[in-house]
N, C-alpha and C positions, 0 to 999 in steps of 0.2 A: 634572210629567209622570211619569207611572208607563208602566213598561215591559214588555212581556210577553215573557217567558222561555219557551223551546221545552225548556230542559230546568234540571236541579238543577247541571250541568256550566257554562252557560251564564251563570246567574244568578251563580253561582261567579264566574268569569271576569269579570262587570261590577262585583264588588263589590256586588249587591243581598243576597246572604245570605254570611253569615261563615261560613269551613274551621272542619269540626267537628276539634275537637282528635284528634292522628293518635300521639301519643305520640313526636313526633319531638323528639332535641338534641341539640346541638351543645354539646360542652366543649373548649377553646380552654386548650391548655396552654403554659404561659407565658405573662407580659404582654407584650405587643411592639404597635406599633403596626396588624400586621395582625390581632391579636389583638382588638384594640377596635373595628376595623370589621368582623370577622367576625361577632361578637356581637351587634352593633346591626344588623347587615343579617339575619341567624339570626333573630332576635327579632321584627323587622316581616317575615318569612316565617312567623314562626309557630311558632318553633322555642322550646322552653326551654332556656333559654343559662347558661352556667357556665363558668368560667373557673378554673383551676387551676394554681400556681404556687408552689412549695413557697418560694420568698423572699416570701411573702406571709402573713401571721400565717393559721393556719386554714382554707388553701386549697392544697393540693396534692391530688392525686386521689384520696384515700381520704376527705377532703372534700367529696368533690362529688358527686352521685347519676349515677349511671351505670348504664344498664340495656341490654336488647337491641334500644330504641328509637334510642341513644346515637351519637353520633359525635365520634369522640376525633383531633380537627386540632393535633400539634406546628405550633406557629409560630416556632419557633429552634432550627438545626439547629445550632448553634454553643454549646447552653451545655452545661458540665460536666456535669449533671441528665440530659440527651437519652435516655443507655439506661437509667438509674433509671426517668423518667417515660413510656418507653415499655412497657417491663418492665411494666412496674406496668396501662398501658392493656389489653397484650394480656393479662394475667391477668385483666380483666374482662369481665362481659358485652357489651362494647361489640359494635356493628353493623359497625363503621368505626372503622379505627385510620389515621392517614396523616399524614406529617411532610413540613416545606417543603423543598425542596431544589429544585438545577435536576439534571437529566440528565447535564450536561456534567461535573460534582465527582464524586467518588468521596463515597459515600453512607456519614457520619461512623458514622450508626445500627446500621449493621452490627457492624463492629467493634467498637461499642460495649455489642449486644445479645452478642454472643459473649462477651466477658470475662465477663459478669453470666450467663453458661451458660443462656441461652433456645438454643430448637430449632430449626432451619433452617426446618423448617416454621412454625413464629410468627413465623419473622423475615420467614418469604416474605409473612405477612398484612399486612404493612408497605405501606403504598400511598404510593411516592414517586417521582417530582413526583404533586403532588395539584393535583385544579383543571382546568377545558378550557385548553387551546391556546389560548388568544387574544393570547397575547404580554403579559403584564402584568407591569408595572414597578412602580408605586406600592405600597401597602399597600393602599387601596381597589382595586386594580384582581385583587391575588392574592387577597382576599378574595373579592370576586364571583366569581371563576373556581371556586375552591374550591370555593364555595359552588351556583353551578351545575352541576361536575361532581358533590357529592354528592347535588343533588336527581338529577341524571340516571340516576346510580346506585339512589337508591330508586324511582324510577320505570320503571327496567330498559330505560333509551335508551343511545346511544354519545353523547350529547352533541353540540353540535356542528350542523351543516345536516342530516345526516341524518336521513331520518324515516321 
């Protein structure tokens, strides 16, 4: 059965023609377990994915291509590296800088960009908690949220029911 499409949107949407590549990625700092489903869900979105992790031979962020296509997700706000490997994100051209945390904790990043003498204002570009509200626990589950608050973000919605 072939199907007739009312538009290029549409077709889109059933899976009949494949997203013309948009320049969009996602670099996933640290390995951690939300860090390997971030990547793998990034990837069947369409995203070019890279992972960044300076305990890794070859792979901390001056390793990895980063541009103003880019989206740079800390996923552990708990390692010693945190204001190194943030430091380091908002000195590049990334789109999107934004580390894991919850709301409730006192935000390690800060303090941690301050000692390494980043500007109030680079610190403010810091997007934390990252992700919609949907209440997620798992590592699969902060990943998708992540991940749908930053498409929400490049497609300039509030995420979320509103439309």
């Amino acid at each position: 059965m072939v199907a007739d499409f009312d538009s290029q949107a549409c077709a889109l949407a059933h899976g009949a023609v494949e997203p013309a590549p948009d320049g969009r990625a996602v670099v996933a700092v640290f390995d951690s377990p939300v860090a390997t489903h971030l990547l793998h869900f990034a990837a069947t979105l369409g995203y070019r994915v890279a992972l960044a992790d300076p305990r890794l031979d070859g792979a901390g962020l001056a390793d990895v291509t980063i541009d103003a296509g880019t989206d740079v997700v800390v996923t552990d706000h708990d390692r010693p590296e945190l204001g190194a490997a943030l430091r380091d994100a908002l000195a590049s051209p990334a789109r999107w800088v934004g580390v894991m945390g919850s709301p409730r904790h006192t935000a390690p990043h800060v303090a941690a960009l301050r000692a390494l003498g980043v500007t109030e204002d680079d610190i403010a570009r810091v997007h934390r908690p990252i992700g919609l509200n949907i209440g997620s626990r798992t590592p699969a589950e902060i990943a998708l949220a992540t991940l749908a608050g930053l498409l929400a973000d490049r497609n300039n919605r509030p995420g979320g029911f509103a439309f």
